[in-house]
N, C-alpha and C positions, 0 to 999 in steps of 0.2 A: 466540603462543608465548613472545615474551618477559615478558609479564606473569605465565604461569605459572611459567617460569624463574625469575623474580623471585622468586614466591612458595616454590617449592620451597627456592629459597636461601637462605632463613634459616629452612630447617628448620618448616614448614608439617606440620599432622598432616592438620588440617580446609580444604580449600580450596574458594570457593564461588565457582560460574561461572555471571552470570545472563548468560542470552541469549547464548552465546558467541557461537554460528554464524548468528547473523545479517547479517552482511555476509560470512559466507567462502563459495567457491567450494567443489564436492564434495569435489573432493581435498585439501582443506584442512579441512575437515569428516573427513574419513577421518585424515588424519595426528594433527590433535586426539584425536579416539577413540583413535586408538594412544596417545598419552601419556598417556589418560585410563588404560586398562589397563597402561600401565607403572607409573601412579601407586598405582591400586590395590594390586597385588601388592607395594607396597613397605610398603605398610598404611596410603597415605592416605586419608584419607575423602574423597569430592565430595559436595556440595550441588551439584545443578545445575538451575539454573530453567530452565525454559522451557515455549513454547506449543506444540511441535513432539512429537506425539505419535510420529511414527516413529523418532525420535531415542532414545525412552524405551527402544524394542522393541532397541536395540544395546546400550546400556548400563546402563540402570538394573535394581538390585536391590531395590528398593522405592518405591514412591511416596507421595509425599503432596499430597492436593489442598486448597487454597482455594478460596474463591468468596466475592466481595464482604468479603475482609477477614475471614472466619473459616475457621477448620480445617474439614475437611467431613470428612476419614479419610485413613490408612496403612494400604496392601494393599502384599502382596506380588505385583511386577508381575508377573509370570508364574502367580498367581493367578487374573488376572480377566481379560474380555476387553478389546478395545479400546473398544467402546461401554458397559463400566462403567462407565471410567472417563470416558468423554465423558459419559456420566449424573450422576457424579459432581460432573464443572466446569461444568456446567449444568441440573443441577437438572431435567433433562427427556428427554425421547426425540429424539433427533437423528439420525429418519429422514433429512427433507429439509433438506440440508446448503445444497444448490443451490437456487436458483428455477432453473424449467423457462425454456429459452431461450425470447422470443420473436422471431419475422419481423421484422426491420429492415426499410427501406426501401433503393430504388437511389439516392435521391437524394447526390448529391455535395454532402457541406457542407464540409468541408475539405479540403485537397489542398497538401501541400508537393513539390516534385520541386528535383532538382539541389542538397540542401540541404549545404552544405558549413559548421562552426564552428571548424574547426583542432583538435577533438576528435572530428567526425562526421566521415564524406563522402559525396558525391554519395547522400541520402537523399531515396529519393521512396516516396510512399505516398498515400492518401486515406482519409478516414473517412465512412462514409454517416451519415444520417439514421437515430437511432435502436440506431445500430450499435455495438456494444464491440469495438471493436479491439484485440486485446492483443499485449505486445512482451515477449518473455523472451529474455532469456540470460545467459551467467555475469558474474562478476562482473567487470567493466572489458570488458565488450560495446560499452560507450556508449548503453546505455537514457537514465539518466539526463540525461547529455548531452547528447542530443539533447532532450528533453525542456525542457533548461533553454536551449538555440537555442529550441527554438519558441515558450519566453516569454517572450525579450528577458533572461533572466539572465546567457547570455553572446552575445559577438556572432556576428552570422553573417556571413562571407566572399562566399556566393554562393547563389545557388538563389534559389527564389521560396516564397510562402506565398501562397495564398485561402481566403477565406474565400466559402462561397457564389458563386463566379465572380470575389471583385473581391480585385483584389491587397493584399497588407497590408505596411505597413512598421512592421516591431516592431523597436524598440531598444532596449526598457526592460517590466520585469514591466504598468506604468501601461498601454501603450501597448498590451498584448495584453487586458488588461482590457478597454477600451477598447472593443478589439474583439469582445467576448464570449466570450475564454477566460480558463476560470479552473483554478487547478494545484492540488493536494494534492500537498505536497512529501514525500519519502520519508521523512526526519527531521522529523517534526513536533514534535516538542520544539525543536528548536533554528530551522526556518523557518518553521512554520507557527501558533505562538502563543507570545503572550509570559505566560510562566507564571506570574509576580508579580503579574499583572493577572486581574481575574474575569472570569465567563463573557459579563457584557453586555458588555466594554470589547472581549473578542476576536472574538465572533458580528457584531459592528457594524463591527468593522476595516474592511472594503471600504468600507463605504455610508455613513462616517461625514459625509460631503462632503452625502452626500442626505439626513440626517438633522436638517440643523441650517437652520433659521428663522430668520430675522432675528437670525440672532446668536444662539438660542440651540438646545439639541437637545430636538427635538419626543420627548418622551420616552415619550409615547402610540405613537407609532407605532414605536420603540424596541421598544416592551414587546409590542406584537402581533407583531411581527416576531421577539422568542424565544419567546414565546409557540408559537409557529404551529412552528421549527424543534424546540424539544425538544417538542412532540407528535407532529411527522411523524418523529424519528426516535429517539423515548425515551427521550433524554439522563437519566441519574440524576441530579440535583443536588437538594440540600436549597432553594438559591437563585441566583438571579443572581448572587448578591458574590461564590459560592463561588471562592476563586482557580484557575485552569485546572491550575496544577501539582499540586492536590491530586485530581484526578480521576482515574479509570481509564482503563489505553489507549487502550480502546474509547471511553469517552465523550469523551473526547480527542480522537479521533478523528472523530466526529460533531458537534464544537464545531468541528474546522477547514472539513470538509466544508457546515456549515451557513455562518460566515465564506464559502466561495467562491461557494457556491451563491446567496448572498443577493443577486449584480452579474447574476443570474437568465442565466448563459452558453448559446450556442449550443455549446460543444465544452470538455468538462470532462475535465481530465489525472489522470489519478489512479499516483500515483508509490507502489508497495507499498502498498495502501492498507488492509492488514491485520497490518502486520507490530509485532509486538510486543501482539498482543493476543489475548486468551483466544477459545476455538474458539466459544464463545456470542456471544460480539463478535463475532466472524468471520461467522455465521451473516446476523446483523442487516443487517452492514455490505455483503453480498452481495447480500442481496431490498433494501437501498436502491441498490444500484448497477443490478441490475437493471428496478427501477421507475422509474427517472431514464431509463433509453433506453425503455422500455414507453412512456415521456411523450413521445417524440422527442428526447432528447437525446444528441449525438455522445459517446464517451464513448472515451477511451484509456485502456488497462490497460496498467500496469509491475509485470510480478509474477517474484518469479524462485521460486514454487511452481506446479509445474506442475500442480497437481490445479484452482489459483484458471486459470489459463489456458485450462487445457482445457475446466472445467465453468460459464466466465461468458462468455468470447468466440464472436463468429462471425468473425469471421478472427483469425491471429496474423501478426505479423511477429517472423522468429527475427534476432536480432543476432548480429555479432560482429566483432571487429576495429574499430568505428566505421561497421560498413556493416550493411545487409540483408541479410542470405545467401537470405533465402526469404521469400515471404507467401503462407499455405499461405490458402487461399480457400476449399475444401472441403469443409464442420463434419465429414465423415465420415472425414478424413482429420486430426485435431487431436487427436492421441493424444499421452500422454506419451513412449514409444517413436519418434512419426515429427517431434517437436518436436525432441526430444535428437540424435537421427540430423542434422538438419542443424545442428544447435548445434556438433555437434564433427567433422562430415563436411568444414566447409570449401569453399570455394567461394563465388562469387557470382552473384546471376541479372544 
């Protein structure tokens, strides 16, 4: 709000908002809109970028789509329908948005209880074998939080962590590596790759320790090793030098995910792991998340879109306050309507 205070104040005709509402909460989402149509009616123009098509259906009176860096068209939104224009940002028919769940297992591979970081409290849960766990709630829930206790980014006070039945002591991001978790951080620009460096220097970040021979880096096995990740998840790049910060969300996205993937983890976090990327991104970045637990691997989801919770998890745990308010266990009960119900119902199990 004060950024566009800012901009109104020196008398702004055209103001351009990419991604506002990506870190705000609904009712701050809602209040925005209000001063979007306050701003309108005064006769300012918005540019508003974003990936959030429902956002489009409140406010926008015309759209225009990209795709890979060229114009594709300007319709009038109320024009056309909503999978127009998803045809439009991808170039294809976006029947199946979701892969179809598959059956996890009962096996218990991770398990935190009693976890407390002076930002959580007393958080307990477990993740199966095979299983996507996902954890939504608003914003300052303590998803993240928690998230950054369970990989040693911040400390933890009390509780316990296993891994597979044996206890672990994580102090440090190293230490949970170590132990076969690996994180996709929510802000991947700023923690999950260094963007003045190219795709080989960030994809190797983990393994750079297991990549080097008598002193020097086996460069062969470097080269299979991206080789092997931009084919399993079809990173665009002209080359390896390409610099990271010149890439799209999405393949951005697939450059940090291949980075974690690579220390080959039992229990893989995945922090928003769609956010800031176009709905074809989005598509890709689900059938790999999918196919990763299809493989057996544990898999936590931090999402705060409820459509990515409801149609990628078999169980959710809802946040809020620093705690768990609920861990709906169900699948027929992980609707958008009975997620939000304990999101803002309050209480604790």
């Amino acid at each position: 709000m004060i950024e566009i205070a800012k901009a109104v104040s020196y008398g702004a005709r055209i103001i351009v908002m990419d991604e506002p509402t990506s870190s705000l909460s609904e009712n701050e989402v809602d209040a925005l809109f209000e001063t979007i149509y306050m701003l309108k009616k005064r006769g300012v123009g918005i540019i508003y970028i974003s990936h959030r098509l429902e956002e489009l259906a409140t406010i926008a009176d015309r759209v225009t789509v990209l795709r890979d860096g060229q114009w594709v068209g300007t319709v009038n939104y109320h024009d056309v329908t909503r999978e127009e224009i998803i045809r439009m940002m991808v170039g294809r028919e976006m029947a199946d948005m979701y892969p179809s769940k598959q059956p996890c297992g009962k096996e218990v591979v991770f398990k935190v209880a009693g976890l407390a970081s002076g930002k959580v409290n007393d958080i307990s849960f477990e993740v199966r074998k095979g299983e996507i766990l996902g954890f939504f709630g608003l914003v300052g829930a303590g998803r993240t939080e928690l998230m950054d206790a369970v990989f040693g980014v911040d400390k933890v006070f009390s509780g316990t962590i296993e891994m597979e039945g044996k206890q672990l002591r994580i102090r440090s991001p190293r230490d949970a590596m170590e132990y076969n978790i690996a994180l996709v951080p929510e802000e991947r620009k700023r923690n999950g790759l260094v963007l003045i460096q190219d795709l080989a220097f960030n994809m190797s970040l983990c393994v750079y320790h297991k990549l080097i021979k008598r002193g020097r880096l086996d460069k062969k096995r470097q080269r299979d090793m991206l080789e092997y990740y931009k084919n399993k998840f079809q990173i665009k790049t002209p080359s390896f030098r390409q610099m990271a910060g010149n890439l799209s969300g999405g393949n951005q996205q697939k450059v940090v995910l291949s980075k974690e993937l690579s220390v080959n983890p039992r229990l893989l976090i995945l922090d928003e792991p769609t956010r800031g990327i176009d709905i074809g991104a989005k598509a890709e970045i689900y059938k790999i998340i999918s196919g990763l637990a299809a493989e057996g691997m544990s898999v936590i989801c931090v999402s705060s879109e409820l459509p990515e919770i409801v149609n990628l998890c078999h169980r959710v745990c809802v946040m809020s306050d620093g705690r768990i308010v609920k861990t709906i266990d169900r699948e027929e009960e992980i609707t958008q309507e009975r997620i939000m119900e304990y999101t803002l119902g309050g209480g604790h199990e």
